[in-house]
C-alpha positions in Angstrom: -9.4 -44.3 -21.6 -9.1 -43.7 -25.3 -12.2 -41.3 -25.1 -10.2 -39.4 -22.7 -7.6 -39.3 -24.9 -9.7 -37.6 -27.7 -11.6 -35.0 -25.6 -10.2 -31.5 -25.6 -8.3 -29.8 -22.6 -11.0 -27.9 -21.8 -13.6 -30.4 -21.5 -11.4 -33.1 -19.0 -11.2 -29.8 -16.9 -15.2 -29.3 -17.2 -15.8 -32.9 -16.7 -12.9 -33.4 -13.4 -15.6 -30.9 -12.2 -18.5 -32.4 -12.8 -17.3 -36.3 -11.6 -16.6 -34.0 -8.1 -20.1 -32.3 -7.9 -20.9 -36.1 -8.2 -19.4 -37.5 -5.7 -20.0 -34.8 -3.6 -23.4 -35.0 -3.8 -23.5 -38.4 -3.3 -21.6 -38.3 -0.1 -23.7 -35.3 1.2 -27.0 -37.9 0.3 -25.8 -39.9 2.9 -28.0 -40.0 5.9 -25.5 -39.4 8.7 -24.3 -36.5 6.5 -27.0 -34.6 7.5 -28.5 -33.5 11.1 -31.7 -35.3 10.6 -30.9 -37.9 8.4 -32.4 -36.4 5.0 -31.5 -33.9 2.1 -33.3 -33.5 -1.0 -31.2 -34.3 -4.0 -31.3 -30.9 -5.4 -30.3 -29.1 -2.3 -27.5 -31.6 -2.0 -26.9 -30.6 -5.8 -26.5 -27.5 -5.3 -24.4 -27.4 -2.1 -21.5 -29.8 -3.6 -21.3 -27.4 -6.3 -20.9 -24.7 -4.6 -18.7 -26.0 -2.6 -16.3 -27.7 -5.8 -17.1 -24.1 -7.8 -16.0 -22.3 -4.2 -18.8 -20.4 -4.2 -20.6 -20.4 -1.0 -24.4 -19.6 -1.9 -26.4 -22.0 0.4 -30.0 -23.4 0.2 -29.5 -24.9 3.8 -27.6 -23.3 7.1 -24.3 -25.1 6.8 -23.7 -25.1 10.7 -27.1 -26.7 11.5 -28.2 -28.6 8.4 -25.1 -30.8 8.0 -23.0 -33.5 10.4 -19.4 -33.5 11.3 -19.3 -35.6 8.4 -21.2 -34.0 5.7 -19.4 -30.6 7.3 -15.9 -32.7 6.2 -17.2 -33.6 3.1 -18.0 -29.9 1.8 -14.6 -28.9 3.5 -12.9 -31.5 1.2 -14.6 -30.5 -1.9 -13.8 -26.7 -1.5 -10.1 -27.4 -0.8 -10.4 -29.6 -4.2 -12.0 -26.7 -6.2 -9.9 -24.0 -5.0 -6.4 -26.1 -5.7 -8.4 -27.5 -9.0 -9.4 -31.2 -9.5 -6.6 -31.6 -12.0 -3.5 -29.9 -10.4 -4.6 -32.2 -7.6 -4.9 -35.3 -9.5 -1.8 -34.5 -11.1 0.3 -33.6 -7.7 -1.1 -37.3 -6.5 0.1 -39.3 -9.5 3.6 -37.5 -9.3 3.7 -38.3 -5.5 3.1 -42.2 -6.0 5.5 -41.9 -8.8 3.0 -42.3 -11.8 4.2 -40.5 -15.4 2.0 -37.6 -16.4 1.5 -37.1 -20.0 2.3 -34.1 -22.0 -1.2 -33.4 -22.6 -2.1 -33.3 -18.9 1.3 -31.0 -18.1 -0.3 -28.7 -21.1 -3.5 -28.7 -19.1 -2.4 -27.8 -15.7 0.4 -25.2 -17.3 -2.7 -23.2 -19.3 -4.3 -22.7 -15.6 -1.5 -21.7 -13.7 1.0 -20.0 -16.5 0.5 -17.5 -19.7 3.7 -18.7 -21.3 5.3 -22.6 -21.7 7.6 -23.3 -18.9 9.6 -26.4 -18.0 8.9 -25.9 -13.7 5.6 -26.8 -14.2 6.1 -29.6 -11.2 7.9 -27.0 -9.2 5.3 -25.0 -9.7 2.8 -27.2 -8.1 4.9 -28.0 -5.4 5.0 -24.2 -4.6 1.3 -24.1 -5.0 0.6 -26.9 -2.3 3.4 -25.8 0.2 2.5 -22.3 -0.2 -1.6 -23.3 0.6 -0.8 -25.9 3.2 1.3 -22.5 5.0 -0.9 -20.0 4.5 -4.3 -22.0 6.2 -2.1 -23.2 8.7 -1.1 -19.6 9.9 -4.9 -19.1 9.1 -6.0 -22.0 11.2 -3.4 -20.7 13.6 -4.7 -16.8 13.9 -8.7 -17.9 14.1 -8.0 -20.3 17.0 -6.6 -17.9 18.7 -9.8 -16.0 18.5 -12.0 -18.2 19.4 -10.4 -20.2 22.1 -11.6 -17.7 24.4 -14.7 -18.4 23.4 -15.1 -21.8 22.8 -13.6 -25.1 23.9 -10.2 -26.3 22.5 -11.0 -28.6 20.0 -14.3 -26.8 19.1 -12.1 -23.4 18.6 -9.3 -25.6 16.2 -12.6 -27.3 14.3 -13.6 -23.4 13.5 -10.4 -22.1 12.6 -9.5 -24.8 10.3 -13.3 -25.1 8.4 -13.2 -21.0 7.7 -9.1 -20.8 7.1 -9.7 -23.6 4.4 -12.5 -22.1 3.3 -11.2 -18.6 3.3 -8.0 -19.2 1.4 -10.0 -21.2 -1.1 -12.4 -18.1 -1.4 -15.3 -20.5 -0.5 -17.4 -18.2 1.9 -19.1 -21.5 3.5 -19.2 -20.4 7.2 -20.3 -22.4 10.3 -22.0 -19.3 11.8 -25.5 -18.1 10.5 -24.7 -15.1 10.2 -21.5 -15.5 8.8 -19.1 -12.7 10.7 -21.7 -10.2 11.5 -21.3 -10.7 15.1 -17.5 -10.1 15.0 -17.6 -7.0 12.4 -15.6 -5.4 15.7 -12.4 -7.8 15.8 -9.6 -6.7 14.3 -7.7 -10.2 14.1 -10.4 -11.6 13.0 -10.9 -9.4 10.4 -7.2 -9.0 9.0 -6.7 -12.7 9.0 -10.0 -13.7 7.0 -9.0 -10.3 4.5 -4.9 -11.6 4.3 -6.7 -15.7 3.5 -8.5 -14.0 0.5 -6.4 -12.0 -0.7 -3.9 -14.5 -0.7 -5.9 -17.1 -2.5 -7.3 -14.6 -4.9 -4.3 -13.0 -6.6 -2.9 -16.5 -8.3 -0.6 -18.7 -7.5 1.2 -17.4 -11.1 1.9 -14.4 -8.9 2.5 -15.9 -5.7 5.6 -18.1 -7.0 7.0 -15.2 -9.1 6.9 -12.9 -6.0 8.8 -15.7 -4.3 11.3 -16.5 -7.1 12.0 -12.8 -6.7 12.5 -12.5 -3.4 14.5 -15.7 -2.9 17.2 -14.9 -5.9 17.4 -11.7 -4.6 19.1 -11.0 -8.2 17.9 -7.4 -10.1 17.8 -9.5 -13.0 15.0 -11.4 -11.9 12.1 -9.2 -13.0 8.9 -9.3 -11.8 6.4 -10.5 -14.8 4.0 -8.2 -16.5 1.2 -10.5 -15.3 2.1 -10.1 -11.3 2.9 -6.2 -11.8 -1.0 -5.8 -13.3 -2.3 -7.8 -10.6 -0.9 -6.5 -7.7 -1.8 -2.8 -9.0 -5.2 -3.4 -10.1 -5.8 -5.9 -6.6 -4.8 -2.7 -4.2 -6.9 -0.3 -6.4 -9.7 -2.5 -6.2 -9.7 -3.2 -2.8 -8.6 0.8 -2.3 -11.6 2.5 -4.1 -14.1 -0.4 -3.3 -13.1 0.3 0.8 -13.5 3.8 0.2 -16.6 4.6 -1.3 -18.1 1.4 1.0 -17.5 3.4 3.9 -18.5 6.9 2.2 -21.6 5.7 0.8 -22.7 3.2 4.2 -21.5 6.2 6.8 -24.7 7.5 7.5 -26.7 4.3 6.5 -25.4 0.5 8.0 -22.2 1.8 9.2 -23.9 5.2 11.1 -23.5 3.6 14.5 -20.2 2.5 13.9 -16.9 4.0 15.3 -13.8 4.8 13.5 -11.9 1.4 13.9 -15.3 -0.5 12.6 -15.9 1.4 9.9 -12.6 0.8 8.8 -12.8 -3.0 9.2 -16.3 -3.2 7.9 -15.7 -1.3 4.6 -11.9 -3.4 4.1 -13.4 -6.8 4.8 -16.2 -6.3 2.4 -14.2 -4.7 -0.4 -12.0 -7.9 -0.5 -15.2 -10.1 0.0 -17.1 -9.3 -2.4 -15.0 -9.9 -5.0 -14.7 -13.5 -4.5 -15.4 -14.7 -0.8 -18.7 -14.3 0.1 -18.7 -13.8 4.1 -20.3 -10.6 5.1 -20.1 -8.4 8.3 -23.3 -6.7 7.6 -26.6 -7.5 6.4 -26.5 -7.3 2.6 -30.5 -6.7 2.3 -29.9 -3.6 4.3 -26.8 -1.7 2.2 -27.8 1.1 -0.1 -28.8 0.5 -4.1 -25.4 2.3 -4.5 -23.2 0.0 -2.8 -25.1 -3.2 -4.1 -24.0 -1.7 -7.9 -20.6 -1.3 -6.6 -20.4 -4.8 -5.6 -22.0 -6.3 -8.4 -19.4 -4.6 -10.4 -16.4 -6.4 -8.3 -18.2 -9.4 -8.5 -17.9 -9.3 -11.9 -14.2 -8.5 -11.9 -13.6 -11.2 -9.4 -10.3 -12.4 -8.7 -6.8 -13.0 -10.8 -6.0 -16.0 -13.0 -4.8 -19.4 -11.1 -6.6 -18.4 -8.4 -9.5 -19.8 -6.6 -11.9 -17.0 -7.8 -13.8 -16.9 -10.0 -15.2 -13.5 -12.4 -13.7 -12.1 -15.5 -10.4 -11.8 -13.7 -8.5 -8.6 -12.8 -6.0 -8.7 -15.7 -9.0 -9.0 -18.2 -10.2 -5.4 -16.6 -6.9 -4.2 -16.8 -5.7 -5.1 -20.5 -9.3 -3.4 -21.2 -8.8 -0.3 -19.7 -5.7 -0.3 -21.3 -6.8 -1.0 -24.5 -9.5 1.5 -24.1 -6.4 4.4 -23.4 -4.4 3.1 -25.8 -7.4 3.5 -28.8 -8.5 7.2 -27.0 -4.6 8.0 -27.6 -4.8 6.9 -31.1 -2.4 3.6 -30.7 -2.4 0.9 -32.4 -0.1 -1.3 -29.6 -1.8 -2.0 -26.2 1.5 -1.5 -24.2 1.8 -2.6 -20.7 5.0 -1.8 -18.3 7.2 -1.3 -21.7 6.1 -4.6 -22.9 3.6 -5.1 -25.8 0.5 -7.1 -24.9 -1.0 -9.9 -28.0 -3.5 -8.6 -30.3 -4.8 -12.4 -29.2 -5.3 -11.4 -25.5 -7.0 -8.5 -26.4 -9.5 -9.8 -28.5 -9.9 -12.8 -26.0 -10.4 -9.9 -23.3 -13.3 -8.5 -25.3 -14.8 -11.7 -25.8 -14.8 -12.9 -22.8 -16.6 -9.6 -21.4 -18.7 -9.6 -23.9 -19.8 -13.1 -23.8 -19.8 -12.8 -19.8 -22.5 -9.9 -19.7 -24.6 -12.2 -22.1 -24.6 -15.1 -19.9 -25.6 -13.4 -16.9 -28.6 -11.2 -18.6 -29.8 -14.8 -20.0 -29.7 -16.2 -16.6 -31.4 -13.8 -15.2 -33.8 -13.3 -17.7 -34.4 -17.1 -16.9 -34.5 -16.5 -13.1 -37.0 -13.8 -13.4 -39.0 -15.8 -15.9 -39.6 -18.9 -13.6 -39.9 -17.0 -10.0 -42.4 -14.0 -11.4 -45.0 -12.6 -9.4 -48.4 -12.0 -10.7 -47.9 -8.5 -8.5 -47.5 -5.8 -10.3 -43.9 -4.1 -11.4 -44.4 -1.8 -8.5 -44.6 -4.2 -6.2 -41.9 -6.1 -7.2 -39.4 -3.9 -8.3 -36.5 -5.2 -5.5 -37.0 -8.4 -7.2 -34.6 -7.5 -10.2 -31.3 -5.9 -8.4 -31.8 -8.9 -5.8 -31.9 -11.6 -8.9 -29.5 -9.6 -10.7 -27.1 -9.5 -7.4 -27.5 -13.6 -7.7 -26.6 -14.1 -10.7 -23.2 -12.2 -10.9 -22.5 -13.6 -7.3 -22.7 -17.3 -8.6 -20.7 -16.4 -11.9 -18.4 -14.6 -9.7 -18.0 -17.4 -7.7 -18.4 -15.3 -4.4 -21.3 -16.6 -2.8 -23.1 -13.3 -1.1 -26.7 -13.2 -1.5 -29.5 -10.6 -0.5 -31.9 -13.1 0.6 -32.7 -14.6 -2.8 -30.7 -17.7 -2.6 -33.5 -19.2 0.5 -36.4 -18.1 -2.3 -34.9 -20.3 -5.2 -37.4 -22.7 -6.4 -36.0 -26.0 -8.4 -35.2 -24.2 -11.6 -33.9 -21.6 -10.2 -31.1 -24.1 -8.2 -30.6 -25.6 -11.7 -30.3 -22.3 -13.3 -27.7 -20.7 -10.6 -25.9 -24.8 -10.4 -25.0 -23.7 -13.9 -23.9 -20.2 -13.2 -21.5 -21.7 -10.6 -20.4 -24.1 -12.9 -19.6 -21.7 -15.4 -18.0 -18.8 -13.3 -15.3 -21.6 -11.7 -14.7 -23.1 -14.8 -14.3 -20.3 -17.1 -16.5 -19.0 -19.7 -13.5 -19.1 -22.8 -13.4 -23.2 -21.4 -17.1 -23.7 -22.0 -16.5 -21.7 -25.2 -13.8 -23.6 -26.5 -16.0 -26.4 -25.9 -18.5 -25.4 -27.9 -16.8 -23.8 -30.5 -13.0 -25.1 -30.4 -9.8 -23.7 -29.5 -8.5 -23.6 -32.8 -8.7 -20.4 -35.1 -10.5 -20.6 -38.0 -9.7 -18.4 -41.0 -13.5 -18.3 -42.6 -14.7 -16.7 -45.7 -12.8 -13.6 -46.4 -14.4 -11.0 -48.5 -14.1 -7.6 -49.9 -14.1 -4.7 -46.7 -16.4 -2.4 -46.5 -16.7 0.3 -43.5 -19.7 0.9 -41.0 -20.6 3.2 -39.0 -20.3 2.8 -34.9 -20.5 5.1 -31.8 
């Protein structure tokens, strides 16, 4: 208990993770967890944590591979990773009436809040209600679907596995071919789109939008945080539906009439930014639109979500920042208010730090899967690795075929990606390095030359 009490913030959050991929695995190991009897330790490895990170890349089918059982088991671990192992743990000791420290309230409130605020347990109250009603009308919607198509408690099995894992942004599907075969259906469609966007845009933004609306008082502003999200959420999804469809028209969507095209190119603009399902074959889509995903997948979704990526603010106060230096300002201004010099700079760093992670990974990934074939005969093998490795730091879980092909290392090596992209790369770094500033050696300036 007392080490506990000495480690920093960001690594009890790291290590609530870690005790989960744990136990997860350990439950998945279980013989009746699986269909015929037997996992290897690895694979079960790697499923729990994509399953805690929300993620969804598989090594194994999850429809076929895994029991009712070990199919509960991965749907209990998502719900945990997309609420977050501490807000949980924190809800459950409040609930049988067990005092929270300070330090633990300051953990929960850094997830879920850029300022101090005194609702924090509100605030988790919000959170819960506002999950357990949004799978529910999920869970609601998809049986609907399916009952025609299945038997009753077959139908309610399936819409409560992919609402949960929906609204968590998990991607883990009982089909094989996750929603390729319903690319067509419009409810289907809408109400797995509505489930991510929902748990993608924060909770942060979710319970201000609700404040707002229940006060119904002008003076009750919206915050600068939920205005950037909201905007830079329906431009994303906006531009990334329309040059989707554009660019596919004539390639994977040329059969396809006017209401699938639609659906097609909307469900996988909001997928591929944090959910991973797919209603076409990834391996088949054009270089172009496998760019333009990797570059949502590295935006990802908003801050107290269940996404994972550099977040959409972080692109925002960017661009931003970007205007504001082109414009010859000093201020980064946002909605008349002034944003920190400290969340710029933390902006920067965590881009910057981001795009180094993911080249080393891949470096690595290329490194331990290389072919002694020739460049030209291999040169798929670098967007398909690269596609990985911003998928698992994304946490969104869409694959072109790589995921199957992943030797031991390569599990290891995207494990850690996964681990990293849920967590946050600024908590591994603070980790590392601190959370504290340090002032250093100050010494005499002197200019350089840049550009």
């Amino acid at each position: 208990m007392k080490l506990i009490k000495e480690m920093h913030p960001a690594a009890i959050v790291l290590t609530s993770y870690l005790i989960a991929v744990v136990v997860g695995t350990c439950f998945l190991l279980i013989p009746f967890a699986t269909v015929s009897g037997h996992i290897s330790v690895v694979d079960a490895l790697f499923t729990a944590t994509s399953a805690v990170c929300v993620t969804g890349l598989i090594v194994v089918d999850t429809g076929t591979c895994f029991s009712g059982f070990g199919q509960a088991v991965i749907l209990v671990l998502i719900q945990l990773g997309g609420l977050g192992i501490m807000t949980v743990s924190v809800t459950v000791f409040q609930l049988v009436g067990r005092s929270i420290s300070f330090r633990y309230r300051m953990i929960i409130q850094e997830g879920f809040s850029p300022a101090p605020r005194q609702d924090i347990y509100q605030l988790l109250k919000a959170i819960f209600l506002f999950t357990l009603a949004a799978e529910a009308t999920g869970t609601v919607l998809l049986f609907g679907h399916w009952i025609g198509e299945y038997p009753w408690p077959t139908a309610l099995y399936m819409a409560v596995f992919h609402s949960i894992s929906a609204f968590c942004n998990a991607g883990f599907s009982l089909l094989s071919t996750s929603f390729i075969e319903y690319r067509s259906m419009p409810v289907l469609n809408l109400t797995i789109c509505a489930l991510i966007v929902l748990g993608g845009i924060g909770f942060p933004v979710v319970y201000d939008i609700y404040h707002k609306i229940r006060y119904r008082d002008k003076r009750v502003r919206l915050s600068v945080q939920t205005k950037t999200v909201l905007i830079t959420t329906v431009l994303l999804i906006g531009i990334g539906m329309i040059v989707f469809g554009v660019v596919e028209r004539h390639i994977t969507l040329k059969d396809a009439s006017i209401s699938e095209w639609f659906l097609v190119s909307l469900f996988q603009s909001v997928s591929c930014r944090t959910a991973g399902f797919n209603t076409v074959e990834i391996s088949l889509l054009s270089n172009s639109t496998l760019t333009l995903m990797i570059f949502l997948m590295f935006i990802g979704a908003s801050p107290g979500s269940c996404g994972g990526g550099i977040k959409t603010t972080t692109l925002a106060v960017l661009g931003r920042f970007t205007w504001s230096r082109m414009r010859r300002q000093i201020r980064v201004n946002m909605f008349k208010k002034s944003i920190p010099s400290e969340v710029v700079t933390r902006s920067i760093s965590l881009v910057i730090i981001s795009v180094f992670l993911i080249s080393v990974f891949l470096f690595l990934l290329l490194v331990t899967h290389q072919s002694r074939l020739p460049h030209q005969a291999t040169a798929g093998q670098f967007l398909t690795f690269l596609f990985e490795t911003v998928s698992a730091f994304g946490t969104v879980g869409l694959t072109m075929g790589a995921t199957a092909q992943l030797n031991t290392w390569g599990k290891i090596f995207i494990f850690f990606m996964m681990l990293i992209g849920r967590v946050g790369v600024l908590t591994f770094s603070y980790i590392i390095a601190g959370s504290e500033p340090k002032n250093g050696v100050e010494y005499a300036e002197e200019s350089i030359m840049i550009g």
